[in-house]
VEXLOKOL-39903 format. One record per residue (C-alpha): residue number from 1; residue in one letter; x, y, z negated. Coordinates in Angstrom, 3 decimals. Layout:
N
<rec num="NUM" residuo="a" px="X" py="Y" pz="Z"/>
...
This chain:
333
<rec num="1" residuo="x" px="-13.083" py="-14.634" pz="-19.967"/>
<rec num="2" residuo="x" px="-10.916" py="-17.193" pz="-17.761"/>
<rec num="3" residuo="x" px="-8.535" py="-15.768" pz="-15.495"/>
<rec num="4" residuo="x" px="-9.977" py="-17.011" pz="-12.332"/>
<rec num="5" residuo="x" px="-13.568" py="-15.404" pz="-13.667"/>
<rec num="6" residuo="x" px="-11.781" py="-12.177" pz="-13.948"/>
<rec num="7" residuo="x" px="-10.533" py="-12.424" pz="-10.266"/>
<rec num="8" residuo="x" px="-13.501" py="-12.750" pz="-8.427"/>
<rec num="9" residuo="x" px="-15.684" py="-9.894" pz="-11.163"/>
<rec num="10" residuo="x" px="-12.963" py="-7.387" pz="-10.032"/>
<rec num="11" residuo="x" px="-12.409" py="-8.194" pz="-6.357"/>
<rec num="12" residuo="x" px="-16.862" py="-8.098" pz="-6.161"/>
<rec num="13" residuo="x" px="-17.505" py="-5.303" pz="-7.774"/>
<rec num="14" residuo="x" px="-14.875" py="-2.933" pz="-6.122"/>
<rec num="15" residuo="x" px="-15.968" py="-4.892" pz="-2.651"/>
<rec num="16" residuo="x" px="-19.342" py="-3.301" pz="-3.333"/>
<rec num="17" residuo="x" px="-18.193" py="-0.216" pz="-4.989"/>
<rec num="18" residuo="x" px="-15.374" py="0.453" pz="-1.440"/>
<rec num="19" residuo="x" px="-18.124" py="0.076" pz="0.901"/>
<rec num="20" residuo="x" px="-21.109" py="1.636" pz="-1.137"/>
<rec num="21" residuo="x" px="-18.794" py="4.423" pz="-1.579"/>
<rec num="22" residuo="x" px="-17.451" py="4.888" pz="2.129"/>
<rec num="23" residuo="x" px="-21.886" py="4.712" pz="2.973"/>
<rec num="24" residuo="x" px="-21.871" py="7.915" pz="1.284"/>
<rec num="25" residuo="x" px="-18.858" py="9.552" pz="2.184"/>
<rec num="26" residuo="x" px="-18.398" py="8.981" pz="5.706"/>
<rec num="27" residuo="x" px="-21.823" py="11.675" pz="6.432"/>
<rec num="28" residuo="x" px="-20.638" py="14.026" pz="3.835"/>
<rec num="29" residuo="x" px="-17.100" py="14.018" pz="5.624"/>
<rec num="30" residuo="x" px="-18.590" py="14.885" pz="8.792"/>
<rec num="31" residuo="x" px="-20.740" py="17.594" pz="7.877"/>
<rec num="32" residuo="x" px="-17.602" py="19.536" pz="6.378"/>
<rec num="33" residuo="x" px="-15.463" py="18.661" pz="9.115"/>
<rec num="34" residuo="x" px="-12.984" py="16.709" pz="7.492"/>
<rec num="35" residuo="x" px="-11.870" py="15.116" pz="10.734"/>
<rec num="36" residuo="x" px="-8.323" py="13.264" pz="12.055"/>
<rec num="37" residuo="x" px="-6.105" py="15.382" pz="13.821"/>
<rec num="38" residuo="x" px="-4.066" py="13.316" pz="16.365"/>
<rec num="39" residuo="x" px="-0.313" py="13.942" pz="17.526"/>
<rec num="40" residuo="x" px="0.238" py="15.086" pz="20.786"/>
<rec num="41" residuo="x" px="2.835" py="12.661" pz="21.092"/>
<rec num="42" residuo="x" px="1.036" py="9.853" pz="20.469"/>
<rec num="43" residuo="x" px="-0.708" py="7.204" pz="22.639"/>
<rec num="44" residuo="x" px="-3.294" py="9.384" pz="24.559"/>
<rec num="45" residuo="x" px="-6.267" py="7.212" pz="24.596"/>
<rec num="46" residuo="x" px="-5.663" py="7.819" pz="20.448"/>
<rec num="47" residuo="x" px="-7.010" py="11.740" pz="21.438"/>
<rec num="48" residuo="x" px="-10.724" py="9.946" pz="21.424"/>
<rec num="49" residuo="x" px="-10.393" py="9.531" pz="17.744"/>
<rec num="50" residuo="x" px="-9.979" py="13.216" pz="16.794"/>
<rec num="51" residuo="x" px="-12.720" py="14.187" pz="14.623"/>
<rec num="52" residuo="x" px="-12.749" py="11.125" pz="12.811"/>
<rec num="53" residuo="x" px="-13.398" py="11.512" pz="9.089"/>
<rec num="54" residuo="x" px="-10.348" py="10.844" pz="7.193"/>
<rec num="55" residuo="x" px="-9.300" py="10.350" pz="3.326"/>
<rec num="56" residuo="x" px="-11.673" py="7.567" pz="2.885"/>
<rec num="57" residuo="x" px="-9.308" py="6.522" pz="0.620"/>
<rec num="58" residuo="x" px="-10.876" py="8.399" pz="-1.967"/>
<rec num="59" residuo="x" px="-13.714" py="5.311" pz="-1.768"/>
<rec num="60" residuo="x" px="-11.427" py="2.650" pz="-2.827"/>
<rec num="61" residuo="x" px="-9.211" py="4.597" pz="-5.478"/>
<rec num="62" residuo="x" px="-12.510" py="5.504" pz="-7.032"/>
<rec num="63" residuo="x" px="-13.718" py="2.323" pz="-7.537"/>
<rec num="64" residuo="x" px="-10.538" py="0.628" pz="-8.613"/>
<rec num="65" residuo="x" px="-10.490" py="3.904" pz="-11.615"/>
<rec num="66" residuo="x" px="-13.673" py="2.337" pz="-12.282"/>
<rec num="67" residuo="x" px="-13.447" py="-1.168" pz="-12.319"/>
<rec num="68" residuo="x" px="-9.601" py="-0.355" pz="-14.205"/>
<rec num="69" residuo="x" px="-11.742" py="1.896" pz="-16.896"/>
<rec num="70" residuo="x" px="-14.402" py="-1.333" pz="-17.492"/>
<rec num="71" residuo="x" px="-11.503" py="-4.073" pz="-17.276"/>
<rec num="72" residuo="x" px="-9.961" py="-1.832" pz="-19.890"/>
<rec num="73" residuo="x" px="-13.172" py="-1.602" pz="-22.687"/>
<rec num="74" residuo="x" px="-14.278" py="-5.344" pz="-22.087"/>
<rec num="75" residuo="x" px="-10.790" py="-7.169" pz="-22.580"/>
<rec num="76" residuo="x" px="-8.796" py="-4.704" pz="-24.448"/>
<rec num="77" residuo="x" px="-9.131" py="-6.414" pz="-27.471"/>
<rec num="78" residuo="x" px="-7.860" py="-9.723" pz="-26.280"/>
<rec num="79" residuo="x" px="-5.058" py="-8.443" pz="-24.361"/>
<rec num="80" residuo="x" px="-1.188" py="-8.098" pz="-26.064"/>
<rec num="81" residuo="x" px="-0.459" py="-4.328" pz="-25.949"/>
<rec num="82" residuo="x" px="2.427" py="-4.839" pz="-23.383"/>
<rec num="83" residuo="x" px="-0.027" py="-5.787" pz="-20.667"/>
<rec num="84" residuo="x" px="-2.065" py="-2.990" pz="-20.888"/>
<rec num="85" residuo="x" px="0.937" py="-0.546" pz="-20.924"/>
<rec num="86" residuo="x" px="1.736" py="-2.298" pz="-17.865"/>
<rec num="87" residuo="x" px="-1.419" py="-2.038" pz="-16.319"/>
<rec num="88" residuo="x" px="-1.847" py="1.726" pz="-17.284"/>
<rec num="89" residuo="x" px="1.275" py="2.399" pz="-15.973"/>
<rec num="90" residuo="x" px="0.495" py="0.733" pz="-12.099"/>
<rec num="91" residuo="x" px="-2.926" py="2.195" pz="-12.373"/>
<rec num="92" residuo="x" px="-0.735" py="5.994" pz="-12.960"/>
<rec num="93" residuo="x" px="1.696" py="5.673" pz="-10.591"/>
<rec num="94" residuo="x" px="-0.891" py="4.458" pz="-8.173"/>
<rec num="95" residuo="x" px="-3.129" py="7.483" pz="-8.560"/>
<rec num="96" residuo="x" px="-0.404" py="9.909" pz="-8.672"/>
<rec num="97" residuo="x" px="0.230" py="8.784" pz="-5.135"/>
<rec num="98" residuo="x" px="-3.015" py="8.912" pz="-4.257"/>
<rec num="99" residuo="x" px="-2.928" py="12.923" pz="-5.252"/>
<rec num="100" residuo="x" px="0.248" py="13.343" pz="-3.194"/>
<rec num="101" residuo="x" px="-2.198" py="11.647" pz="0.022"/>
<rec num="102" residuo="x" px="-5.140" py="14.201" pz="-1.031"/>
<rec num="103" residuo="x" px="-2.477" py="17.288" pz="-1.197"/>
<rec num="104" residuo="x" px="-1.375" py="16.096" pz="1.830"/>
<rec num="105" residuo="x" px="-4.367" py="15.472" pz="4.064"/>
<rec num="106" residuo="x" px="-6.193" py="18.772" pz="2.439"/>
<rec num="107" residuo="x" px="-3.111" py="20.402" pz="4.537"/>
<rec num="108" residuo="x" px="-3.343" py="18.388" pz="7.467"/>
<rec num="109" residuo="x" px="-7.338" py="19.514" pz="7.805"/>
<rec num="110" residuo="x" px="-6.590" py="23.600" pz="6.710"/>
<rec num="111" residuo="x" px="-3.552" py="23.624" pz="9.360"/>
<rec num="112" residuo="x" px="-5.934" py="21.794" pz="11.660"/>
<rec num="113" residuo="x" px="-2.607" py="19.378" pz="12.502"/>
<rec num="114" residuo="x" px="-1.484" py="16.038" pz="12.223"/>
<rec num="115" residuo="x" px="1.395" py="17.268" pz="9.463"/>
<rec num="116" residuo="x" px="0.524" py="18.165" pz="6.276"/>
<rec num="117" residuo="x" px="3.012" py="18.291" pz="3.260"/>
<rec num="118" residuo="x" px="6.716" py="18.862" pz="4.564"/>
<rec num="119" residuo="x" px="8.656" py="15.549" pz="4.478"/>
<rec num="120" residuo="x" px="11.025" py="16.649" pz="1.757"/>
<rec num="121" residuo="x" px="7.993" py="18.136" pz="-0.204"/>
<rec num="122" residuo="x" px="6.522" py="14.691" pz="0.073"/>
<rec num="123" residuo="x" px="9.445" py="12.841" pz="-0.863"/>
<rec num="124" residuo="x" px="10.063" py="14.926" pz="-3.818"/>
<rec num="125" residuo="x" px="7.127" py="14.591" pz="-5.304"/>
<rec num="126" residuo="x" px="7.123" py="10.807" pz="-4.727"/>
<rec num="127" residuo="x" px="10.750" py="10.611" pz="-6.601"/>
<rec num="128" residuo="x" px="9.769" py="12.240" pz="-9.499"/>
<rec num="129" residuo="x" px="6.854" py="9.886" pz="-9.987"/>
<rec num="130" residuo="x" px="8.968" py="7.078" pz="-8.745"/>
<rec num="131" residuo="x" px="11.001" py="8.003" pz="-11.746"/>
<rec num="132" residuo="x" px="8.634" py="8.858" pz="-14.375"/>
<rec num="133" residuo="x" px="7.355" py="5.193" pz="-13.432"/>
<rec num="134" residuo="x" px="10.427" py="3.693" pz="-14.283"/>
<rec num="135" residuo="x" px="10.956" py="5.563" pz="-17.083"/>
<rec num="136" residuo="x" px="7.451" py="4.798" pz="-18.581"/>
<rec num="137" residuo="x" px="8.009" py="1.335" pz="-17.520"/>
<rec num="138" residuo="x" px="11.643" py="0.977" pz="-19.309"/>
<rec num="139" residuo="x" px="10.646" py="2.524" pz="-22.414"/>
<rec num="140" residuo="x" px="6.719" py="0.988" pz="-22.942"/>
<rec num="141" residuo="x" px="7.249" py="-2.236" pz="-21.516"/>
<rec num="142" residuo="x" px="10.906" py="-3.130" pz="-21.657"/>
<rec num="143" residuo="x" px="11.748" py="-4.034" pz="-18.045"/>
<rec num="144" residuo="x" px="14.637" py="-5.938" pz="-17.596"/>
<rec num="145" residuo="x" px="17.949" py="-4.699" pz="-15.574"/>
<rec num="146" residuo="x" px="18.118" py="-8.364" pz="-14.417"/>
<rec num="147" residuo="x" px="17.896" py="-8.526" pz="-10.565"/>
<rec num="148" residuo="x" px="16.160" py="-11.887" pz="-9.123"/>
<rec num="149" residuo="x" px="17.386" py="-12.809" pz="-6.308"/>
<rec num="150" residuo="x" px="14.872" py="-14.646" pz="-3.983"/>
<rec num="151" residuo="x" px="15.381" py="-18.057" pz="-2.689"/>
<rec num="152" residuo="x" px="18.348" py="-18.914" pz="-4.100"/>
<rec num="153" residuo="x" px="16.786" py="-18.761" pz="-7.900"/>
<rec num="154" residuo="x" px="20.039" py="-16.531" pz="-8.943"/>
<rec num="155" residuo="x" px="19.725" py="-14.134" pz="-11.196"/>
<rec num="156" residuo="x" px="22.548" py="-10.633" pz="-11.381"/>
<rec num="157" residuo="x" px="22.488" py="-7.983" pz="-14.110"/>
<rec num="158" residuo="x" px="22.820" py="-5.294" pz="-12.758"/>
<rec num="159" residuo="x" px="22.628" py="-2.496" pz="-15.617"/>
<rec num="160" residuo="x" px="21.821" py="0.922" pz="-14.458"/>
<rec num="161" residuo="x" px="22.162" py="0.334" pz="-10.637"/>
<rec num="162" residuo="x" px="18.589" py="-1.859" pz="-11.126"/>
<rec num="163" residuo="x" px="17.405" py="1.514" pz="-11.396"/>
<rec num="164" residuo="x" px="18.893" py="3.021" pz="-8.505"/>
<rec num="165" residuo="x" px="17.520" py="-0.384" pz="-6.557"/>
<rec num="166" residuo="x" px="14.061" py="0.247" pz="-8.050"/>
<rec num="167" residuo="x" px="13.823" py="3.391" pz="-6.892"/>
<rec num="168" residuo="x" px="14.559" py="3.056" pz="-3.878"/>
<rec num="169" residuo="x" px="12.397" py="0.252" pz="-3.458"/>
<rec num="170" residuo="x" px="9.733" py="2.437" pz="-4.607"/>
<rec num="171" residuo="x" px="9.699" py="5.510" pz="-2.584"/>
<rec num="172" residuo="x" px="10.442" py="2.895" pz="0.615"/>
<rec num="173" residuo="x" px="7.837" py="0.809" pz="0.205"/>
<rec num="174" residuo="x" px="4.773" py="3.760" pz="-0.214"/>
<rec num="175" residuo="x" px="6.287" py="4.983" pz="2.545"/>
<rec num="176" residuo="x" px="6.554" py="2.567" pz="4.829"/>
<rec num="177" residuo="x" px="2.925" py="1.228" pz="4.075"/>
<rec num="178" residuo="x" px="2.017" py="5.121" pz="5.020"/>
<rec num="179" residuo="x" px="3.405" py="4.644" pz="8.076"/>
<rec num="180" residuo="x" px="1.924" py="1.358" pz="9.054"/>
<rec num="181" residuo="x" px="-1.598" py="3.242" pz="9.015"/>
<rec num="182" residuo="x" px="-1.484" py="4.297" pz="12.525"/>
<rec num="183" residuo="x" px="-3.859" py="2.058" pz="14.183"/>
<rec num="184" residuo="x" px="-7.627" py="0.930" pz="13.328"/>
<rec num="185" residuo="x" px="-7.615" py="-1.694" pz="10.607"/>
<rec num="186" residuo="x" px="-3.794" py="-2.096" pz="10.579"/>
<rec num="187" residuo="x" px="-2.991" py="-1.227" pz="7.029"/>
<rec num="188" residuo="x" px="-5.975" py="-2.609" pz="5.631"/>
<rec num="189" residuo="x" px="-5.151" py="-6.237" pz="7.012"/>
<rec num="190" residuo="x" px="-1.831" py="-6.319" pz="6.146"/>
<rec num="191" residuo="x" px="-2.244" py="-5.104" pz="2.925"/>
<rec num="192" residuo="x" px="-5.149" py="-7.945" pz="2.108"/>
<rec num="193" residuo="x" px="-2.598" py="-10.108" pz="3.168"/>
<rec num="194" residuo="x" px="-0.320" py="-9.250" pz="-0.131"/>
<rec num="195" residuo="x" px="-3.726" py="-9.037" pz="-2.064"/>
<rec num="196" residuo="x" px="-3.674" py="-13.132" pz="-0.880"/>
<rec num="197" residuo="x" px="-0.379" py="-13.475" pz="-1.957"/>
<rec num="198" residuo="x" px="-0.767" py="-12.154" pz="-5.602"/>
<rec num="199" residuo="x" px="-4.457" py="-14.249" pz="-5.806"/>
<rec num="200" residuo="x" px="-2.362" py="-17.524" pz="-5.037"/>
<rec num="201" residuo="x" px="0.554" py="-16.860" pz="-7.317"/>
<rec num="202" residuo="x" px="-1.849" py="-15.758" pz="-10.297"/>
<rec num="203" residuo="x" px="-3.962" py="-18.953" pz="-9.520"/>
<rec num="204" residuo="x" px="-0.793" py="-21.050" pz="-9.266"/>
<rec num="205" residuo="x" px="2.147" py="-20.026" pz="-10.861"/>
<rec num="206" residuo="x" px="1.490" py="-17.447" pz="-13.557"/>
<rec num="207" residuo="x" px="-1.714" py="-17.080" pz="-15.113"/>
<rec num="208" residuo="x" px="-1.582" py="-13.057" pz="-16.065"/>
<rec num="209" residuo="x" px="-4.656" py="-10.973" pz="-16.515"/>
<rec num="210" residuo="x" px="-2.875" py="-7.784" pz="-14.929"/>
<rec num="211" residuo="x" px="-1.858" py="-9.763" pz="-11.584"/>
<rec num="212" residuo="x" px="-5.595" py="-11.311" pz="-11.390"/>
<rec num="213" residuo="x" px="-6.838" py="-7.772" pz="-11.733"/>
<rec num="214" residuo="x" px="-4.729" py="-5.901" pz="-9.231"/>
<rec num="215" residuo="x" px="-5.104" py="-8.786" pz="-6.697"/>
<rec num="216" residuo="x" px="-8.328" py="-8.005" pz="-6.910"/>
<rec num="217" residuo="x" px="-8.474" py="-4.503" pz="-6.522"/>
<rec num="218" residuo="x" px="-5.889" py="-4.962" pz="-3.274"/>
<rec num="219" residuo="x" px="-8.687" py="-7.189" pz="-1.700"/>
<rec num="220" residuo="x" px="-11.755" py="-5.986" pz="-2.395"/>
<rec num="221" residuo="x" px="-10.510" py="-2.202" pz="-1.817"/>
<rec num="222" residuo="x" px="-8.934" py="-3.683" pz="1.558"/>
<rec num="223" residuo="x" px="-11.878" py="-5.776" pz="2.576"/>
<rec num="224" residuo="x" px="-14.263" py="-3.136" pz="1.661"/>
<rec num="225" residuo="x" px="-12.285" py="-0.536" pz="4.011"/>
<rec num="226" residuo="x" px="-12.241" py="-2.822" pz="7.231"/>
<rec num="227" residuo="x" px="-16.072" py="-2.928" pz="7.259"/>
<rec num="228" residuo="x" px="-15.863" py="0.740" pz="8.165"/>
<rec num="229" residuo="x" px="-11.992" py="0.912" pz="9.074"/>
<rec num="230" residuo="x" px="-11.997" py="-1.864" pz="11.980"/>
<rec num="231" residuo="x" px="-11.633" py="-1.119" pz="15.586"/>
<rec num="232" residuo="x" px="-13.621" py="0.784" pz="16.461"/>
<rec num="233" residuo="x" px="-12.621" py="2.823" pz="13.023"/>
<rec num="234" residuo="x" px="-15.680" py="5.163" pz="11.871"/>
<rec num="235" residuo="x" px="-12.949" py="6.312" pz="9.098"/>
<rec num="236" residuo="x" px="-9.449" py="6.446" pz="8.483"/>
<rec num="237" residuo="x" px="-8.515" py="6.189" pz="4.747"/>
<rec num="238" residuo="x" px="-5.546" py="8.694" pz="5.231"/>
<rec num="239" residuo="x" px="-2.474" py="9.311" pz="3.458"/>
<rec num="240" residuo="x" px="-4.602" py="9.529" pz="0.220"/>
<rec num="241" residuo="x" px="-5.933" py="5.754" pz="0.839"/>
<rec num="242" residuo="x" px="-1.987" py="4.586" pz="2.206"/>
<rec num="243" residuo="x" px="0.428" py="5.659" pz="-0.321"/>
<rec num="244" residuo="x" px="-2.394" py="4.279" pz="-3.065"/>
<rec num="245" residuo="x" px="-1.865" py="0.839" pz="-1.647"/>
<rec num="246" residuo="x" px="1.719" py="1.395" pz="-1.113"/>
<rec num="247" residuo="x" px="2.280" py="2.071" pz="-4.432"/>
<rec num="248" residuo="x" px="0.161" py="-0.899" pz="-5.746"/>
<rec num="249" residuo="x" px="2.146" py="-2.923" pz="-3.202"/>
<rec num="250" residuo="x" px="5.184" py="-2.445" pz="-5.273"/>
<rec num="251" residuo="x" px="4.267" py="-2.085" pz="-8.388"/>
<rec num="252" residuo="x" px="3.008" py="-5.497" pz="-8.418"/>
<rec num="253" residuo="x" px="6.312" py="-6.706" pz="-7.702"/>
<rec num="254" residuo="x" px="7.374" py="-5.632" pz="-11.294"/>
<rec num="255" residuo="x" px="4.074" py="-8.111" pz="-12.905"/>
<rec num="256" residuo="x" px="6.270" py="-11.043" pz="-11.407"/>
<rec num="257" residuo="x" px="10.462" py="-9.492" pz="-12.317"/>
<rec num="258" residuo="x" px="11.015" py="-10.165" pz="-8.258"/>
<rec num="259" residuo="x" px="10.984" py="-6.687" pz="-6.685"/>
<rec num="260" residuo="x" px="13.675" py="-7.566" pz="-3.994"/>
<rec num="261" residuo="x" px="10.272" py="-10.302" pz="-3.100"/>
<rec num="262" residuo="x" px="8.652" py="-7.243" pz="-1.001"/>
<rec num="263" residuo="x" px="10.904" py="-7.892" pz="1.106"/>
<rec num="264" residuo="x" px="9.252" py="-11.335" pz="2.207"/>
<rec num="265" residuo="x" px="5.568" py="-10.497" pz="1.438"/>
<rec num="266" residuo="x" px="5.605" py="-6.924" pz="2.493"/>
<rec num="267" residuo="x" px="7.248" py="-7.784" pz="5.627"/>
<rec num="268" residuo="x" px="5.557" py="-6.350" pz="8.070"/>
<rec num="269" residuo="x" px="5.490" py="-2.911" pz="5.949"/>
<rec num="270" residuo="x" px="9.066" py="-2.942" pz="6.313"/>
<rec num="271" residuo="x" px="9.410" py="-4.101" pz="10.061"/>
<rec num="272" residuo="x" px="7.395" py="-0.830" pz="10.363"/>
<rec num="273" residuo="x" px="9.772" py="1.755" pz="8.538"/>
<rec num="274" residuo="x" px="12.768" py="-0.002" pz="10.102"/>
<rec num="275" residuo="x" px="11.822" py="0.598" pz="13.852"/>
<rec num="276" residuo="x" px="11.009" py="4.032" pz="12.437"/>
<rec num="277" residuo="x" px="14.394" py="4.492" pz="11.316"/>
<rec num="278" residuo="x" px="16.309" py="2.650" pz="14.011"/>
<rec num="279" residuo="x" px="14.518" py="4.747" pz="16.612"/>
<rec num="280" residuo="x" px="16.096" py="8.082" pz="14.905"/>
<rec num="281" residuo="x" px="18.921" py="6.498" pz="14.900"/>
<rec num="282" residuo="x" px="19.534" py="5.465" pz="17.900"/>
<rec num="283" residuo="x" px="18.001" py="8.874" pz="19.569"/>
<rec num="284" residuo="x" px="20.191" py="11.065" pz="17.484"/>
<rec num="285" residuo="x" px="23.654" py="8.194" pz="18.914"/>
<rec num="286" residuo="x" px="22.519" py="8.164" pz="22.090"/>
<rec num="287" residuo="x" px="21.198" py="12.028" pz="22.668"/>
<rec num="288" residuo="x" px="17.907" py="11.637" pz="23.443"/>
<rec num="289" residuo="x" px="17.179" py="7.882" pz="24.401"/>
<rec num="290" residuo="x" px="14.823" py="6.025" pz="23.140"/>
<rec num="291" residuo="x" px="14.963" py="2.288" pz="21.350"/>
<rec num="292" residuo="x" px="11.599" py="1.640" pz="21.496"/>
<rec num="293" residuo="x" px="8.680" py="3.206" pz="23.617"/>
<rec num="294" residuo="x" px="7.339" py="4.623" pz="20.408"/>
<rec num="295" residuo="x" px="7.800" py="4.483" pz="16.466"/>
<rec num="296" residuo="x" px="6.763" py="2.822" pz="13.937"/>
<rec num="297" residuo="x" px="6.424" py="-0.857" pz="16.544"/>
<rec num="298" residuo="x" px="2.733" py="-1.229" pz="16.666"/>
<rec num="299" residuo="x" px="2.434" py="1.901" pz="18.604"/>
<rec num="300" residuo="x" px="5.626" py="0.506" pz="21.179"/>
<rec num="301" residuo="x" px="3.482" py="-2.822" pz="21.402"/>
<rec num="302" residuo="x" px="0.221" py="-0.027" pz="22.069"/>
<rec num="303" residuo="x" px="2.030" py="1.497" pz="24.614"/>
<rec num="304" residuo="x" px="3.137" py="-1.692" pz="26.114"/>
<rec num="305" residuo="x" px="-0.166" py="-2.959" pz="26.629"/>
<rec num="306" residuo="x" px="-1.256" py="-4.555" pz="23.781"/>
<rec num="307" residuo="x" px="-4.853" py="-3.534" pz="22.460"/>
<rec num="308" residuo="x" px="-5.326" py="-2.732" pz="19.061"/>
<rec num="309" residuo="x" px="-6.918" py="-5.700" pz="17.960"/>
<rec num="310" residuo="x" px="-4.136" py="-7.998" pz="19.187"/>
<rec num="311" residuo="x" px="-2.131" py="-5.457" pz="17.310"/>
<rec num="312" residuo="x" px="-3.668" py="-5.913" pz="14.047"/>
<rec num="313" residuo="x" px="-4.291" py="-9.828" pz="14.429"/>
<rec num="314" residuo="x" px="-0.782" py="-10.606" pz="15.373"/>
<rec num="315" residuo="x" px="0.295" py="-8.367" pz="12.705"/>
<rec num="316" residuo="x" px="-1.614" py="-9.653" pz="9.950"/>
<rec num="317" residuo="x" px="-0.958" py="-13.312" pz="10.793"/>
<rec num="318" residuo="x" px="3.161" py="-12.763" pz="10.524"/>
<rec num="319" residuo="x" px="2.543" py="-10.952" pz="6.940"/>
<rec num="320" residuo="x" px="0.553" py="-14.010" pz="6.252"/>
<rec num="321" residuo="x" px="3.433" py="-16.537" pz="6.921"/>
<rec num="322" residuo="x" px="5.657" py="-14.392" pz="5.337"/>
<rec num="323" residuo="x" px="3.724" py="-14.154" pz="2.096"/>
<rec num="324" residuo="x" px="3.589" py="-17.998" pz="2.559"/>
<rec num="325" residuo="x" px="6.860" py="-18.035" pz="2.652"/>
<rec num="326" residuo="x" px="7.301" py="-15.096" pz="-0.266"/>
<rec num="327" residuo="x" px="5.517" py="-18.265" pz="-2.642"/>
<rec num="328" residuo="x" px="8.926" py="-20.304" pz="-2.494"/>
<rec num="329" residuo="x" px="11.259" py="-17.270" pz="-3.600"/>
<rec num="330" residuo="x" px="9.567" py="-16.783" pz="-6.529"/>
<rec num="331" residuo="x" px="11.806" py="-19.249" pz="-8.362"/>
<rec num="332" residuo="x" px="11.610" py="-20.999" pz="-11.319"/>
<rec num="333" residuo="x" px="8.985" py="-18.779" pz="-13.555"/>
């Protein structure tokens, strides 16, 4: 089976699969009451969306397990070893995260609250399977400690500190897609934007069966979502959903050796976490004022006026240059 072929039999199927799967569980949500609690302290006009079903993610991580599992028994045979390590190892990390979401927005719904898992609880958790990844990764697959570094088609060795720098990259990255899921559609758009990204650069540039599968499974599981997710959202895919795509959002940046690339095509992802932690920042400096109106940015453009469709539109367009722009640091691969 051609590469291409491969692309669009993944990215179908778990299309269909996402929104077959969100037809059924958006009425079963409802009748148990698994609804969106909203902040106080957020926007008010968000208060209308309490009671919204949430952990739809639970749609789109099933159906990637399952397209994953059938990828898996069709080309098995005519794949090296090393790629499916590789593979099996994304697919892990990515569902681990995914339990971490469903731990966490099982809390959120029992303490009827908007906070679910303490922050250090979270991050704890997401270290030691940051970790394990790299671990699994170093000693199945035989990652390099060679650092790319984008644009300027150097290379640096860095030894263990690649680690440290993977980690790190890691842990920021799930996070700061998690936090970029505050408004209808947000997440989802941006994130099909990297799914784009990954398509082109399989297409183009390498021909891999792992990145034509995982583009697929960030489009179709992204696409799929926004059908129900849009404004106005009739589900939210919660933390569960989030720190799944946040995980696959890095992870793919070790099928190309270019993890300091998230950078350019997660862009927006980290714009997010950035105002998040320059607003702390500056609070905590200046004792009690306030950088922006409200953190992550797309609520301080929300609060300046800015629907939420103009959010997500001008959002998703400036990930999309930047993944444009994310092609031409790949180097010389």
């Amino acid at each position: 089976m051609s590469i291409e072929k491969l692309f669009f039999i993944c990215f179908l199927i778990v299309l269909f699969l996402t929104v077959l799967g969100l037809r059924i569980l958006i009425p079963v949500l409802r009748s148990k009451k698994m609804g969106q609690k909203i902040l106080e302290i957020g926007p008010r006009w968000h208060k209308s969306k309490e009671g919204t079903p949430t952990m739809g993610g639970i749609a789109f991580v099933i159906a990637s397990v399952i397209v994953y599992a059938v990828f898996m028994l069709v080309s098995y045979k005519n794949v090296d070893m090393k790629y499916i390590l590789c593979s099996l190892n994304i697919v892990v990390y990515a569902i681990l995260n995914a339990m971490i979401g469903i731990i966490d927005d099982f809390a959120k719904i029992r303490k009827s609250k908007n906070e679910g898992l303490s922050p250090l609880a979270k991050y704890t958790f997401q270290s030691i399977i940051a970790i394990l990844f790299l671990i699994s990764m170093r000693y199945s697959v035989g990652i390099s400690t060679t650092l790319f570094i984008p644009f300027f088609n150097a290379y640096v060795d860095l030894g263990f500190f690649y680690y440290i720098i993977a980690y790190f990259a890691l842990c920021g990255v799930v996070n700061s897609v998690n936090l970029t899921d505050g408004i209808d559609g947000l997440a989802s758009s941006v994130t099909f934007t990297v799914g784009i990204f990954f398509m082109v650069v399989n297409f183009i540039v390498i021909k891999d069966a792992n990145i034509a599968f995982f583009s697929a499974i960030l489009m179709g599981s992204t696409l799929g979502f926004l059908v129900y997710n849009f404004y106005p959202a009739k589900i939210f895919m919660g933390d569960t959903g989030s720190l799944f795509l946040g995980a696959l959002v890095i992870s793919m940046a070790f099928l190309i050796d270019n993890i300091l690339l998230v950078l350019v095509y997660g862009f927006v992802f980290i714009v997010e976490a950035f105002s998040d932690i320059l607003q702390v920042f500056y609070f905590k400096v200046t004792k009690g004022k306030r950088l922006f109106k409200m953190a992550p940015i797309h609520h301080h453009f929300e609060k300046s006026g800015f629907s939420e469709i103009q959010i997500v539109v001008t959002f998703t367009i400036v990930n999309a240059i930047f993944c444009f722009l994310a092609y031409f640091g790949m180097g010389n691969l």
